[in-house]
DOPALUM-944012 format. One line per 5 residues: for each residue x, y, z of N, C-alpha, C, O. Coordinates in pm, whole numbers, padded with zeros to 5 digits. Layout:
BEGIN
X/Y/Z/X/Y/Z/X/Y/Z/X/Y/Z; ...
END
This chain:
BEGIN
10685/10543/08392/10554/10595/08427/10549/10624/08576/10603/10551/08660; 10473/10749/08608/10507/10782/08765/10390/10756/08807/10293/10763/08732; 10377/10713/08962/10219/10683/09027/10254/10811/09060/10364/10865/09067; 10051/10885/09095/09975/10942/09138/10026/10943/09269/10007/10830/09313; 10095/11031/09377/10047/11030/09498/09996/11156/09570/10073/11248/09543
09915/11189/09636/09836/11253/09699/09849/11328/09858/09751/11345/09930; 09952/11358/09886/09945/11417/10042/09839/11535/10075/09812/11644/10025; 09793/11463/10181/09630/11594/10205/09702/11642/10359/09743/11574/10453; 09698/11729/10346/09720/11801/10520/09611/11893/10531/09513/11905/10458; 09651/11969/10653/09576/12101/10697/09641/12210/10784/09588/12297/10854
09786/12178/10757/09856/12277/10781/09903/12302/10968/09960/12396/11024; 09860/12199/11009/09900/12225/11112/10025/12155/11196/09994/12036/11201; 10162/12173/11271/10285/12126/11278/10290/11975/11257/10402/11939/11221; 10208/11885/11268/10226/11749/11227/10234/11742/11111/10332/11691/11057; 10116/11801/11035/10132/11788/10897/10214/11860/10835/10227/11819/10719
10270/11938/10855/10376/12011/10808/10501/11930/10792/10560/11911/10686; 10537/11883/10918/10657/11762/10956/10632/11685/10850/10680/11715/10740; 10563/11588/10864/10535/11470/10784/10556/11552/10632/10647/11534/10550; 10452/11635/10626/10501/11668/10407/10641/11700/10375/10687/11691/10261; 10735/11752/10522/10872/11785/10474/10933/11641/10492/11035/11613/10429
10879/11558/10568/10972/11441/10581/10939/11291/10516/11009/11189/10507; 10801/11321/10474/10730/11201/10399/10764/11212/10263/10853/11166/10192; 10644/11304/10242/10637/11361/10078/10783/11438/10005/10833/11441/09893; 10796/11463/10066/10971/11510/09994/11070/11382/09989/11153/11380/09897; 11067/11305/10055/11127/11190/10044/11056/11123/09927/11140/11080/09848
10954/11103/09897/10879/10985/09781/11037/11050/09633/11064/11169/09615; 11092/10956/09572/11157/10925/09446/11049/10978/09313/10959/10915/09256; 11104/11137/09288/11005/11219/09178/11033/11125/09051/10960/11149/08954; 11133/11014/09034/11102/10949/08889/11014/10843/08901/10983/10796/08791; 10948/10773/09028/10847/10734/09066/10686/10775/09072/10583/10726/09024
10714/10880/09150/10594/10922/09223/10576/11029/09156/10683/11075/09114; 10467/11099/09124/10412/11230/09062/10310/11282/09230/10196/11246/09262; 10404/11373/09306/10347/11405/09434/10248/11557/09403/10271/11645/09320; 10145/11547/09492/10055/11647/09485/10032/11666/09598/09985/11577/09668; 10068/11827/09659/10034/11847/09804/09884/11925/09786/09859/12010/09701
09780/11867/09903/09709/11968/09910/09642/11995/10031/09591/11908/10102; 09643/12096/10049/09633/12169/10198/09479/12179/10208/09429/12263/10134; 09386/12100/10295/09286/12102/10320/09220/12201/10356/09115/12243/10307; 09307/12262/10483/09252/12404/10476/09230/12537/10434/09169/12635/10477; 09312/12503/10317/09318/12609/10192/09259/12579/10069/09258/12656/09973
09206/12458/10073/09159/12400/09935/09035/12288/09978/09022/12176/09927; 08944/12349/10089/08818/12280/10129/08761/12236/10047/08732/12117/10061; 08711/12314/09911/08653/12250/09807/08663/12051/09798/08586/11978/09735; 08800/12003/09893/08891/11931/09779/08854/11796/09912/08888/11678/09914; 08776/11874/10010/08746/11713/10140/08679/11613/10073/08719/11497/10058
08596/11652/10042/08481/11508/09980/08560/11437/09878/08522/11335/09820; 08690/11506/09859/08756/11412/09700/08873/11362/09859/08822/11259/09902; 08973/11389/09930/08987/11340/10034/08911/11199/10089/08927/11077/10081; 08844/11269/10132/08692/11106/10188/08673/11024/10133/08674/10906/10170; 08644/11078/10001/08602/10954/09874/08739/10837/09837/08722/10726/09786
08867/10895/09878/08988/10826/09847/09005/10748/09977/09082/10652/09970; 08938/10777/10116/08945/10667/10206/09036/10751/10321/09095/10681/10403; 09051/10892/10332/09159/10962/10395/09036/10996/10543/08976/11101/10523; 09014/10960/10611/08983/10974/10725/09076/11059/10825/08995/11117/10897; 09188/11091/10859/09225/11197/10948/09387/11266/10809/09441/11228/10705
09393/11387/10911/09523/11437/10816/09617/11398/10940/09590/11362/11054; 09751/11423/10867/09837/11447/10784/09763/11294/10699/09713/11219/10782; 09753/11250/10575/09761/11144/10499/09792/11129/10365/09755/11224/10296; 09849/11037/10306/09925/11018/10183/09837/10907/10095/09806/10797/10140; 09814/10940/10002/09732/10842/09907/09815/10819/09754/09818/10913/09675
09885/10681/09720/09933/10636/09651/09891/10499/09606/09900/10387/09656; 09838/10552/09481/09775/10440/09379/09651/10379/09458/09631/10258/09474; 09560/10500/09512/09428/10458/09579/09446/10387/09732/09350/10343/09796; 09578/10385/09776/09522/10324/09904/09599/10444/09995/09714/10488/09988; 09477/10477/10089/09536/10587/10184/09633/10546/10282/09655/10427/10305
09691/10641/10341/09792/10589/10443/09810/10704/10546/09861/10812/10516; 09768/10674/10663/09727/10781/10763/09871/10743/10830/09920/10631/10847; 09929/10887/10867/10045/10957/10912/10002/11008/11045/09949/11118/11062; 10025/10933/11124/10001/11017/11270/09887/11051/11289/09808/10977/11231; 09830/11148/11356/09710/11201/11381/09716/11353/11372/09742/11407/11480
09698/11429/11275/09690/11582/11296/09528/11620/11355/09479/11657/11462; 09493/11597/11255/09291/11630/11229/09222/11524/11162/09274/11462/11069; 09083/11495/11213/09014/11429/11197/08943/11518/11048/08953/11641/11046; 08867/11435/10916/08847/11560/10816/08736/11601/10875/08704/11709/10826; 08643/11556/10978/08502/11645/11001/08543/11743/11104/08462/11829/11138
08694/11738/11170/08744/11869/11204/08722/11999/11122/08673/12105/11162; 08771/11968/10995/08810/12027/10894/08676/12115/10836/08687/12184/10734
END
């Protein structure tokens, strides 16, 4: 059974780094990874927020967020 994980970015060179060097690394017979680009998929902040993701680049696996550096704050966004 694979966990849920969640990488939220916004596309800008941190977050970019991190999804090629984070999220490509997570083990696909583990992890079921979902990238989604904040600033292409705004609809998708308040589901972001609601999971506890306070700045991007961040990775959310099995509900607990995990902030990656500092790209953007989401009320940047």
């Amino acid at each position: 059974m694979n966990t849920n994980a969640v990488f939220y970015h916004a596309g800008c060179p941190v977050c970019v780094d991190a999804e090629q060097q984070l999220a490509g690394a997570l083990d696909p017979a583990r992890y079921q990874v979902e990238i989604v680009h904040l600033g292409q998929q705004r609809e998708r902040i308040g589901e972001a927020a609601a999971a506890g993701v306070a700045s991007v680049p961040a990775l959310v696996i099995g509900g607990l967020p995990l902030h990656i550096n500092f790209g953007a704050h989401l009320t940047d966004l």
